[in-house]
C-alpha positions in Angstrom: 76.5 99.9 94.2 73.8 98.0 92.1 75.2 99.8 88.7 78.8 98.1 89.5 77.6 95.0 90.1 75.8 94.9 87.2 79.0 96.1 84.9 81.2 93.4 87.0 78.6 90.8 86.2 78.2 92.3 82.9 82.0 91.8 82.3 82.1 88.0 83.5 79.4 87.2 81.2 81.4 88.5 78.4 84.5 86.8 79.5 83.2 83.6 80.1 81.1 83.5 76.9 84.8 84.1 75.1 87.3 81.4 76.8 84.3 79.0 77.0 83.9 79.7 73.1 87.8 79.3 73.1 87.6 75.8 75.0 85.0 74.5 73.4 84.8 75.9 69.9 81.5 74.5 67.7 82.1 71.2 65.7 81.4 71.3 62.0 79.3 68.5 60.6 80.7 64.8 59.2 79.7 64.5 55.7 79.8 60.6 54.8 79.6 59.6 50.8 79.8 56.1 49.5 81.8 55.3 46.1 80.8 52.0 45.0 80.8 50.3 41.3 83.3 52.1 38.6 85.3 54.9 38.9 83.8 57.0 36.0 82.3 60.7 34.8 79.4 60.1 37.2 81.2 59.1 40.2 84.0 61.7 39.7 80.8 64.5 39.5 79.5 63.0 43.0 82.8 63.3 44.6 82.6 67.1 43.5 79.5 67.9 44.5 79.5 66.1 48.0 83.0 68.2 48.9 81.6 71.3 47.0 78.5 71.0 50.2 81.0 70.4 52.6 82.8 73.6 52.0 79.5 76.2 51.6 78.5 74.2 54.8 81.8 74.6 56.5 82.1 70.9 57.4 84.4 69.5 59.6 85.5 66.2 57.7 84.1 64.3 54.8 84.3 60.1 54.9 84.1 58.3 51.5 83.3 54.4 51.7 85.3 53.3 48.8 84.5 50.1 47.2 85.6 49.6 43.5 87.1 47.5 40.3 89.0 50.2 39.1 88.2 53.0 36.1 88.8 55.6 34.1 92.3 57.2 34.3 90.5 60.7 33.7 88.1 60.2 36.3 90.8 59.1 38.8 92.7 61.8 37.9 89.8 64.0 38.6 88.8 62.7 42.3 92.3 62.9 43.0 92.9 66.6 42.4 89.0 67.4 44.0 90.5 65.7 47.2 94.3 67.2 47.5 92.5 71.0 46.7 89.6 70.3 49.2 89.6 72.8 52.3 87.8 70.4 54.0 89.5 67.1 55.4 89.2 63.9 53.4 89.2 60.3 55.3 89.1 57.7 52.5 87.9 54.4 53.9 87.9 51.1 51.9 84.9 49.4 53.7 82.6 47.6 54.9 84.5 44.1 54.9 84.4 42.6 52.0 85.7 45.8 49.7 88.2 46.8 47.5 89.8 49.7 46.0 91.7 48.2 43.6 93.1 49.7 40.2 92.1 53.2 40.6 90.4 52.8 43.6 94.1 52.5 44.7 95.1 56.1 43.8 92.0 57.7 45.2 92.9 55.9 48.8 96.5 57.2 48.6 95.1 61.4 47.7 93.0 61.0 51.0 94.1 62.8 54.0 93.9 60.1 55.9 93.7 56.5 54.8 91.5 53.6 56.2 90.4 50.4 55.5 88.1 47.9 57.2 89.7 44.3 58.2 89.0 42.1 55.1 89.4 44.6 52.2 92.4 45.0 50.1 93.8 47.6 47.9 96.4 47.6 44.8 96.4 46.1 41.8 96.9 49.3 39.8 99.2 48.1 36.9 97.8 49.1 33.6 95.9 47.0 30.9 96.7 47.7 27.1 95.1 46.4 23.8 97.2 45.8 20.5 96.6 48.0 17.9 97.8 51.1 19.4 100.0 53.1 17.4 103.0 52.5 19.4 103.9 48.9 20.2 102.1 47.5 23.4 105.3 47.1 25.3 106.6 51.0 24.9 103.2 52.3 25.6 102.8 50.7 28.5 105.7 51.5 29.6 105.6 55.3 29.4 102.3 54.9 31.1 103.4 52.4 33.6 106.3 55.3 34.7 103.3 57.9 34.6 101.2 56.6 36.6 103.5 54.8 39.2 105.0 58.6 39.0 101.9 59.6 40.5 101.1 57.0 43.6 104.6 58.2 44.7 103.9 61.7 44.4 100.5 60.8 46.5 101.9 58.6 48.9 105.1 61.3 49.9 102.5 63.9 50.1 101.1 62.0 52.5 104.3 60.6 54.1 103.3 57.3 53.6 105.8 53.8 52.1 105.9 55.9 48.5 108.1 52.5 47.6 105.5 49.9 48.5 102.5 52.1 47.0 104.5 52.4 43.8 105.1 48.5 43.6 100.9 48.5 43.2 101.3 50.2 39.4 104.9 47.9 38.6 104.0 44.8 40.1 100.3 45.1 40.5 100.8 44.3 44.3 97.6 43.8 46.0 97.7 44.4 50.2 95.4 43.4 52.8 94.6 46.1 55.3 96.2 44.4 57.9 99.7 44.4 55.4 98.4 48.0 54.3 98.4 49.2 57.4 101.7 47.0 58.9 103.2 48.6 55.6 102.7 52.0 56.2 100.5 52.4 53.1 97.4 53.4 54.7 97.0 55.2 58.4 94.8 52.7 60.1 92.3 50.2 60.4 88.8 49.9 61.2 85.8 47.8 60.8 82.9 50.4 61.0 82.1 54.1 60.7 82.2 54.4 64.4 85.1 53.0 65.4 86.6 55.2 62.4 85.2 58.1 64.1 86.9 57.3 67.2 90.2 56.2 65.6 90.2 60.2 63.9 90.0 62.3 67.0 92.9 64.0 68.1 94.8 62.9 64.4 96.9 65.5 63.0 96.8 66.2 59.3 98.0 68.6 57.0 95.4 71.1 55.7 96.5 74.2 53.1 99.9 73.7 54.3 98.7 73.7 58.3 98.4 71.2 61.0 95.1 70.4 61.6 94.0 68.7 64.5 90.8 66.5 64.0 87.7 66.1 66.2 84.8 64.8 64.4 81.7 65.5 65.9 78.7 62.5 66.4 76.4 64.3 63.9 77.2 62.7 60.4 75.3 63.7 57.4 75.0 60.5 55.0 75.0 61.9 51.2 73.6 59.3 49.0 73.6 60.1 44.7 70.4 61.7 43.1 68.5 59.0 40.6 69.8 60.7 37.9 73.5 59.8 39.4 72.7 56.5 40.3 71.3 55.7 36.6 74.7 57.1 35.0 76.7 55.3 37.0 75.3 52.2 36.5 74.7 52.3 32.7 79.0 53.3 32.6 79.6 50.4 34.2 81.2 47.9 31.7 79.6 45.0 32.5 76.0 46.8 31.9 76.9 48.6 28.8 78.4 45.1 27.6 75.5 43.5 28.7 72.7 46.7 27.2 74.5 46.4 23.8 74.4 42.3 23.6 70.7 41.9 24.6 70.0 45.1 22.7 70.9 44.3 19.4 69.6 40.5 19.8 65.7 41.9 20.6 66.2 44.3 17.6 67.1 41.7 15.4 64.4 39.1 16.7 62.1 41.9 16.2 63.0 42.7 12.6 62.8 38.5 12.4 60.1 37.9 13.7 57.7 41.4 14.2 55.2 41.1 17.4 53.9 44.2 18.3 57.0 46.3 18.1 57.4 45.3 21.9 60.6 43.2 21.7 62.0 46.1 19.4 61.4 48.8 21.3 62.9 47.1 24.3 65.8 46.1 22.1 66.5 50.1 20.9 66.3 50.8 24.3 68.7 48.8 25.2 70.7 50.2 23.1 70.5 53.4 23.3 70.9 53.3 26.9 74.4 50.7 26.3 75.6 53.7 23.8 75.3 56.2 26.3 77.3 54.2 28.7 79.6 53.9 25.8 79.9 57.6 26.0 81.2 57.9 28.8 83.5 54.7 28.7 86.8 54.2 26.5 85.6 51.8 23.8 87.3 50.6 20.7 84.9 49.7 17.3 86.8 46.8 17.1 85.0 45.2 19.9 81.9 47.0 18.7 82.3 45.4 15.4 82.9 41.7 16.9 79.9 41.7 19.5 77.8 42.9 16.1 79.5 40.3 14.0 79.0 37.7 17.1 75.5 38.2 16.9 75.1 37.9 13.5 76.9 34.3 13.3 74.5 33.2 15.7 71.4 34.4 14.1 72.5 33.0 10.9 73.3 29.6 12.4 69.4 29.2 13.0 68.5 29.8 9.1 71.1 27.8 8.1 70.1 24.8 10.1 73.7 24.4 11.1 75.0 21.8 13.6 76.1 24.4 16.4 79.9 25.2 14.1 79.1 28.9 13.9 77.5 29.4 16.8 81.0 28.3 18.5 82.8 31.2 15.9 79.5 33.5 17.0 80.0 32.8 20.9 83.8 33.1 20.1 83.4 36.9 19.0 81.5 37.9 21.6 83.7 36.9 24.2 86.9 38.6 22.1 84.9 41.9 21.6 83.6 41.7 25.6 87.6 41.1 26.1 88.4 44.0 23.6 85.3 46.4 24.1 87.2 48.7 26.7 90.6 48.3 26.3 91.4 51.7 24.4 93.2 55.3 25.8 91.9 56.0 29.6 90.6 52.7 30.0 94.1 51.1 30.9 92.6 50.6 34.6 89.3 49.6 33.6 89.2 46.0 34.4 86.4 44.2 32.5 84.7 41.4 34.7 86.1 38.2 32.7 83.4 36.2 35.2 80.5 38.4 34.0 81.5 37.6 29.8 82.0 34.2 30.5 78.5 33.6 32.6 76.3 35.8 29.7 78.0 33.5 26.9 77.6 30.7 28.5 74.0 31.2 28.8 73.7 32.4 24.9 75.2 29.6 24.0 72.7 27.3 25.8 69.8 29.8 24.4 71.2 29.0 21.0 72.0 25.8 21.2 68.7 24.6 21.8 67.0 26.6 19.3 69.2 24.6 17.0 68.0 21.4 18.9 64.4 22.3 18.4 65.2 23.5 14.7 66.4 20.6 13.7 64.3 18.2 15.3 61.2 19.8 14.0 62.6 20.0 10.5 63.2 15.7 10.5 59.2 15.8 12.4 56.8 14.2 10.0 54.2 17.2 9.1 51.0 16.9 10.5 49.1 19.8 8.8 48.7 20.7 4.9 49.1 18.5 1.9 51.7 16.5 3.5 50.4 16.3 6.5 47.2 14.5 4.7 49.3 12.3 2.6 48.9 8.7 4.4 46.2 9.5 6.6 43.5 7.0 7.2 40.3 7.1 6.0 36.9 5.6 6.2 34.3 5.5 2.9 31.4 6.7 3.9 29.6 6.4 0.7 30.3 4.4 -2.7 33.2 6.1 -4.6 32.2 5.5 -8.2 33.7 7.2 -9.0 34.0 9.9 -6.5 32.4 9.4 -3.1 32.5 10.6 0.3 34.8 9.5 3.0 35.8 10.4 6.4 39.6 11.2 7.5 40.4 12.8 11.2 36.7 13.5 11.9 36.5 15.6 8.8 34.2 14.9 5.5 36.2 14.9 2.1 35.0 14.2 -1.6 37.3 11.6 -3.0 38.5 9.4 -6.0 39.9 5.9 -5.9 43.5 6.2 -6.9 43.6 3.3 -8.8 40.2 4.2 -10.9 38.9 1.0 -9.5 35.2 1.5 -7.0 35.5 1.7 -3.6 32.5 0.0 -1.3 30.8 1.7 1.7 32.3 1.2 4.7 36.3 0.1 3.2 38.8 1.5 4.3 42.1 3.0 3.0 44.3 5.8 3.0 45.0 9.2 1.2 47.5 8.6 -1.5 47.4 12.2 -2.9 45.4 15.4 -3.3 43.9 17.2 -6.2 42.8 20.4 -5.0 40.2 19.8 -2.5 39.6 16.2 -3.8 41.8 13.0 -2.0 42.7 10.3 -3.9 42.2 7.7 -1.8 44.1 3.7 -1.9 41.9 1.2 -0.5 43.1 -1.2 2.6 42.3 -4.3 3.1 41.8 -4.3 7.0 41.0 -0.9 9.5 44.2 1.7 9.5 45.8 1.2 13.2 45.3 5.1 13.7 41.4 4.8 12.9 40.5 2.0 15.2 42.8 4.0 18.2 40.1 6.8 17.0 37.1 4.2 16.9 38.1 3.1 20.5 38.6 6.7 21.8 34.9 7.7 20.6 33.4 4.5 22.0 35.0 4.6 25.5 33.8 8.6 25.5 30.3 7.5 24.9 
């Protein structure tokens, strides 16, 4: 009697154990990334490293927070095909309020298995940019990769039977949508203005995983994955506006330092700088014609301080720097890199100040009446302290000189006069006949002191 009991109770153990594992099966972990700043080599690493954990870790859904300018075409192309070959759902959501995921940004948001944005964000704004000076004319290159990349957000947008035709007018037209128009579009899958409404809005959604239906039911536990320093210091370094930024000041501290040595401080800040803009450089698109004006740029501007100019080629120098900030990136893979125009403007607007006013200060101190040396002496007041007869001693800015009568004529104790010229150590003095204005202001300074 007591051994059946036990194998019936045995038996419902088992059983419940089973359909309660059935009915409840164990939810996988939320893996949440953000992508901020420019799509580039170290942000399209991250991406394949954070769903690379996911899948050892057999997560349940991975959220990127997407805010970005745009980038490389590579890198896109390379977070794209990480997300459509992850086994892992991918939720791409443009947030907090406030972001973007324009240019590139606009592709990545289209390859994500489901598509979000938070209210006051936009997306689009994923036409092209060439430079001249391509091999093919501007208009046929563009073209081809206008059709090759708008080829793409339709491929991405029917994958994910979303409005291909409206995500297509982003590369053509360079259509830029709210999320509310996203969303009332059919371009992205929903809305929503935090990570936990987002959570909410995902449960029970259906997506397509490996070419099954997979029904999504995101746990609370969420695992935020933030980039190591040694991601965080690539990305920002490829960022255009600090490589633009690392190269300008760079070369200006090396040159000041060459200029003008103190310490080798300034210089090795300034190579630095450099080095650290070049390896951004690396992993950019750059053409050496926007090398070669930011260098040239430079060089005007420096040169306008020898020459004592009025300012003319510092407007040519501020001119090249803004043309080779304009230039810098626009080469093959960079054609939805957009270069902050705000950023170039605001840095030459400030060297042109900086070097305006050294001008200022050049030239006003090159029409100021020298106060040291030969010429400084030259005209300086003096009192004779002892008969010069003909040479005596006299007394000019509370220093004791030897000195001559210009004229060849004596001087009495206690004239006065002024330095007409200097012979070595020796003034030459012209003799006054009332007190110099300068040395009675230096009489009545001594006797209000006492």
């Amino acid at each position: 009697m007591k051994k059946r009991f036990f194998s019936t109770g045995l038996v419902s153990l088992i059983l419940f154990l089973v359909l309660g594992g059935c009915a409840l099966p164990a939810r996988g972990a939320v893996y949440s990334a953000a992508l901020d700043g420019t799509v580039g080599i170290a942000m399209e690493n991250f991406v394949s490293d954070v769903l690379d954990r996911a899948k050892n870790e057999k997560g349940e859904l991975v959220i990127f927070r997407l805010d970005t300018p745009g980038g490389l075409v590579s890198a896109m192309r390379g977070i794209t095909s990480a997300i459509l070959e992850s086994p892992v759902p991918v939720v791409v959501w443009v947030g907090p309020q406030g972001a973007r995921a324009a240019s590139a940004g606009a592709f990545i948001l289209q390859a994500a298995h489901v598509a979000a944005m938070a209210p006051g964000t936009n997306a689009g704004a994923a036409q092209p940019v060439m430079a001249s000076g391509k091999d093919a004319p501007d208009a046929d290159m563009k073209r081809k990769l206008t059709n090759d990349l708008s080829a793409q957000m339709r491929s991405l947008a029917q994958l994910r039977k979303r409005n291909a035709d409206r995500a297509e007018r982003m590369v053509y037209e360079s259509l830029s949508l709210t999320a509310e128009e996203a969303l009332a579009d059919g371009v992205v899958d929903l809305l929503a203005s935090d990570r936990e409404s987002l959570l909410l809005a995902l449960r029970g959604r259906s997506v397509n995983l490996e070419e099954k239906a997979i029904v999504l039911e995101p746990g609370s536990e969420v695992i935020e994955i933030s980039m190591t320093l040694r991601e965080k210091i690539l990305q920002f370094v490829s960022s255009p506006d600090m490589a633009y930024l690392l190269l300008t000041a760079g070369v200006l501290a090396v040159i000041f330092e060459v200029i003008s040595p103190g310490g080798f401080v300034l210089g090795t800040a300034g190579a630095v700088m450099v080095l650290l803009g070049a390896f951004g450089l690396r992993m950019l698109p750059f053409n050496w014609a926007g090398i070669l004006l930011l260098v040239a740029g430079i060089a005007v501007l420096i040169l306008d301080l020898f020459v004592g100019g009025i300012g003319v080629l510092s407007i040519f120098g501020l001119a090249a720097l803004v043309t080779g900030g304009l230039v810098l990136f626009r080469a093959p893979g960079g054609e939805l890199l957009n270069v902050s125009v705000s950023f170039i403007a605001g840095m030459t607007v400030a060297l042109g100040a900086f070097f305006l006013l050294a001008i200022f200060l050049v030239l006003r101190s090159m029409r100021k009446k020298s106060v040291s040396g030969r010429e400084g002496m030259i005209g300086a007041p003096v009192e004779v302290l002892e008969d010069i007869d003909p040479t005596g001693l006299v007394k000019s800015r509370g220093e004791m000189w030897v000195a001559r009568s210009a004229s060849g004529r004596p001087i009495r104790k206690g004239s006065f006069g002024r330095v007409a010229d200097l012979d070595g150590i020796v003034v030459l003095v012209e003799e006054t006949a009332e007190r110099p204005p300068l040395l009675e202001e230096t009489t009545k300074e001594k006797e209000e002191s006492l």
